[in-house]
Steps between C-alpha positions, in 0.01 A plus 500: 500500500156468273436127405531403110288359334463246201227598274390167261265537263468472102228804476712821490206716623467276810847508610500900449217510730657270770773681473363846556258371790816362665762809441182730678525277783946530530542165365768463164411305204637272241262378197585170325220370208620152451669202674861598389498863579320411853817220568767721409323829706530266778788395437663801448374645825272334776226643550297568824143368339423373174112569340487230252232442233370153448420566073810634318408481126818361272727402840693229554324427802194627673490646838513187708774359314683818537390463887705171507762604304548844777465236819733239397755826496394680820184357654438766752372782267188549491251536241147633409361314217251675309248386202221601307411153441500345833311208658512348867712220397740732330560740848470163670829361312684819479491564904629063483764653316605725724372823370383766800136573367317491193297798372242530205537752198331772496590605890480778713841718614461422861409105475850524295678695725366275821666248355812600419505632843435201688717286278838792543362442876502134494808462330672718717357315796638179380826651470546601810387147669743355232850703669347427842489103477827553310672682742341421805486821751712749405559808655355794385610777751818572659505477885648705753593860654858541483589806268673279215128337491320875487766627234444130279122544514497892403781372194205272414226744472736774337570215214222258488254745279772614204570187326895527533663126521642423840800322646406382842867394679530332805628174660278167479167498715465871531215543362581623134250314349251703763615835373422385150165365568466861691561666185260347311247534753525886486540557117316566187503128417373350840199348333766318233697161546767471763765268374820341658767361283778346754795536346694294761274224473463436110682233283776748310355278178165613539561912570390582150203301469356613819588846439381538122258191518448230182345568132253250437560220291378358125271359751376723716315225670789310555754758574284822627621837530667589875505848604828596732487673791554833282187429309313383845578758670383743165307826702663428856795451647802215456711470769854375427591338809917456579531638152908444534408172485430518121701352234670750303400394152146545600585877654597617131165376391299716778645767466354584172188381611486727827606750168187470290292303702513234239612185425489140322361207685760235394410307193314781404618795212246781561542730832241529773458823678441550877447760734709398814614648804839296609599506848852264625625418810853391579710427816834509315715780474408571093794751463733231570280268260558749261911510577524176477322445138187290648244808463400698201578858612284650211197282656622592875395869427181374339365301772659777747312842427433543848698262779352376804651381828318211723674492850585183679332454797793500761552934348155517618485273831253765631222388274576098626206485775232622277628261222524220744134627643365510135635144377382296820163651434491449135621173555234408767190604287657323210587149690161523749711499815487735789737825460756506781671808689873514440724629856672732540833326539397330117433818357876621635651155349305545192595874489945386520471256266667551129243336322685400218205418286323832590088517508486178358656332765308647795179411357610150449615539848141625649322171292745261672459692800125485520496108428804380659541675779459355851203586756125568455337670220496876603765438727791762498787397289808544655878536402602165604218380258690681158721265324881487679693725228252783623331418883915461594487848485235552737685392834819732430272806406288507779535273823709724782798289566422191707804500659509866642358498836220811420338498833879567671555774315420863624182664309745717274685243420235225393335807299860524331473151414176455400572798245774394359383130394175679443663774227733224335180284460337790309819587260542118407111514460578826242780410355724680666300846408487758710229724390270197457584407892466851618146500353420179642566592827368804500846684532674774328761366273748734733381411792505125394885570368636597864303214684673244296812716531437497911414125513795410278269355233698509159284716272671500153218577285437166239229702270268169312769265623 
């Protein structure tokens, strides 16, 4: 979306022509001609930049009080002072104040529109670096081949570039936030704010002030203006994270704003307007939220224009080596120790487990791995290295029998046995799923059906179990 911006400047003529070289260039404009109109612009809406005159004849303030007045509220907006009066000392104090640049009256179109350019740039920079120390590393792509993976990423693409509000379901470490951060990526707004309210998380006191933010005070010194995550996230994207999680009161109060994209920060009397894409996530069953009296249905279908599905990992065990493969490497260039290869046998324990806490979980599992694991760096790690609730697993999968005598046995019969611990090995290691084994393999899921049949294998069918 085009980037708005806050036009300051007591000479009508000069904001018209700001205004006009800015509009040719995509940008949208505001005007403002003293201190009050330019505080309650901004406060009304945040804008992307703010081009600020340092002279405003009859206003309250002049342009670097109304520069200190704007960054006590929301010091990461920049601004472009400009002055047909300036000196040295004067740019000198306004970039101490924290304004982007300082440019003398008259100027030329493209010095003005450098600036603004690099500042939008800079800010937007700054931003970004912000979310990343914030939330260290997260994932921005979904990995894995199975087909729930394929069908998740084409949902993604289908929905990222219309602006519809998204409910991203799924159990806990599945990677909903992933599929949000996906969306964003790939849509109209990529270039916006990201923001992450967790729902779970917050103090049930605090919900509204986060959410809608805090009016300034009598003193705005003493008691600044806070913008909420609605107002943050004002030209991007807010992601509502385990939105069941939400007190109820407070889900009256969004719905209207989801509504008209307006609100009141609290304390405050006049509405701000936003321009917000909401996405949720949930791992609860909302339905039977809804039943029960603890969801909002009306805000249910709001949030839900189009539904999403994130699988757990054991419905897609298939995609567990690459995931494993990925995280060990991630987590070697990230901690400066040598990557190690996983067996075979580990990659069959890692593929039966459950995994109860989903992605999540077997990342955590590839860090520990990597540091805690016995043997030399780059040394294979195997099964009887994985923690006991998973390595157990190992031994009954895939040693032959220790007590059958293999070497006794006649070549047909050995074969026989070999195949049959072999084949139960591989359904444990699939959950029990017989296409996924077949294709494993490298049989046809017929063919695979009447070997199990002839080796007395049981081969009821456990689809995701």
């Amino acid at each position: 979306m085009a980037h708005e911006i806050l036009i300051v400047d007591d000479e009508p003529d000069i904001r018209m022509l700001i205004d006009g070289i800015l509009q040719d260039e995509g940008y949208e404009t505001r005007g403002a001609g003293d201190a009050d109109g330019a505080i309650k612009a901004f406060r009304e809406r945040r804008p992307s930049l703010v081009i600020l005159d340092v002279w405003l004849q009859g206003s309250r303030l002049d342009g670097l009080g109304i520069l200190e007045a704007l960054h006590s509220e929301e010091p990461h907006v920049p601004v472009v002072m400009i002055s047909g009066h300036g000196t040295i000392e004067m740019a000198v104090g306004a970039i101490q104040q924290g304004a982007y640049d300082f440019i003398e009256k008259p100027f030329q179109s493209d010095r003005l529109l450098l600036s603004v350019r690099h500042a939008l740039e800079a800010a937007s920079l700054a931003r970004e670096n912000a979310e990343l120390r914030l939330r260290a590393g997260p994932e921005a792509t979904l990995t894995g081949d199975s087909a729930m993976i394929a069908q998740l990423r084409t949902q993604v693409e289908r929905v990222a570039p219309t602006g519809s509000r998204v409910m991203i379901t799924g159990p806990a470490g599945s990677g909903k936030e992933v599929v949000a951060r996906m969306i964003h990526a790939r849509s109209r707004r990529s270039t916006g704010p990201f923001v992450v309210m967790n729902c779970a998380t917050l103090n049930p006191g605090r919900f509204e002030e986060e959410l809608f933010g805090l009016e300034a005070g009598a003193d705005p010194i003493a008691q600044p203006r806070r913008a909420g995550v609605l107002e943050r996230a004002h030209g991007g994207t807010l992601l509502l994270d385990e939105v069941s999680d939400m007190p109820l009161e407070t889900q009256g109060k969004i719905v209207r704003a989801l509504q008209d994209q307006t609100f009141e920060r609290l304390g405050g009397s006049s509405r701000v307007k936003v321009d917000v894409r909401v996405l949720s996530t949930t791992n609860r069953d909302l339905q039977a939220e809804i039943a029960a009296g603890r969801f909002r249905e009306d805000l249910f279908y709001r949030l839900a224009v189009v539904p999403m599905k994130v699988p757990s990992l054991r419905e897609r065990r298939e995609d567990v080596p690459l995931l494993a493969h990925t995280f060990i490497q991630r987590s070697a260039e990230t901690s400066g120790i040598p990557a190690r290869p996983l067996s075979a046998d580990t990659l069959a324990a890692l593929q039966a487990y459950d995994w109860p806490g989903n992605v999540r979980q077997l990342r955590n599992l590839m860090d520990w791995l990597l540091i805690m694991a016995p043997g030399a760096p780059g040394e294979v790690i195997r099964a009887d290295m994985l923690p006991p609730e998973i390595g157990s697993r190992a031994p009954a999968l895939l040693n032959i029998d220790p007590t059958a005598d293999i070497m006794s046995l006649p070549l047909r019969e050995a074969r026989d046995l070999f195949e049959t611990q072999y084949l139960h090995a591989q359904l444990v290691r699939f959950g029990g799923n017989i296409s996924r084994t077949a294709q494993f393999v490298g049989m046809e899921r017929s063919a695979l059906h009447r070997k199990l049949k002839q080796l007395g294998v049981n081969s009821d069918e456990r689809v995701g179990s």
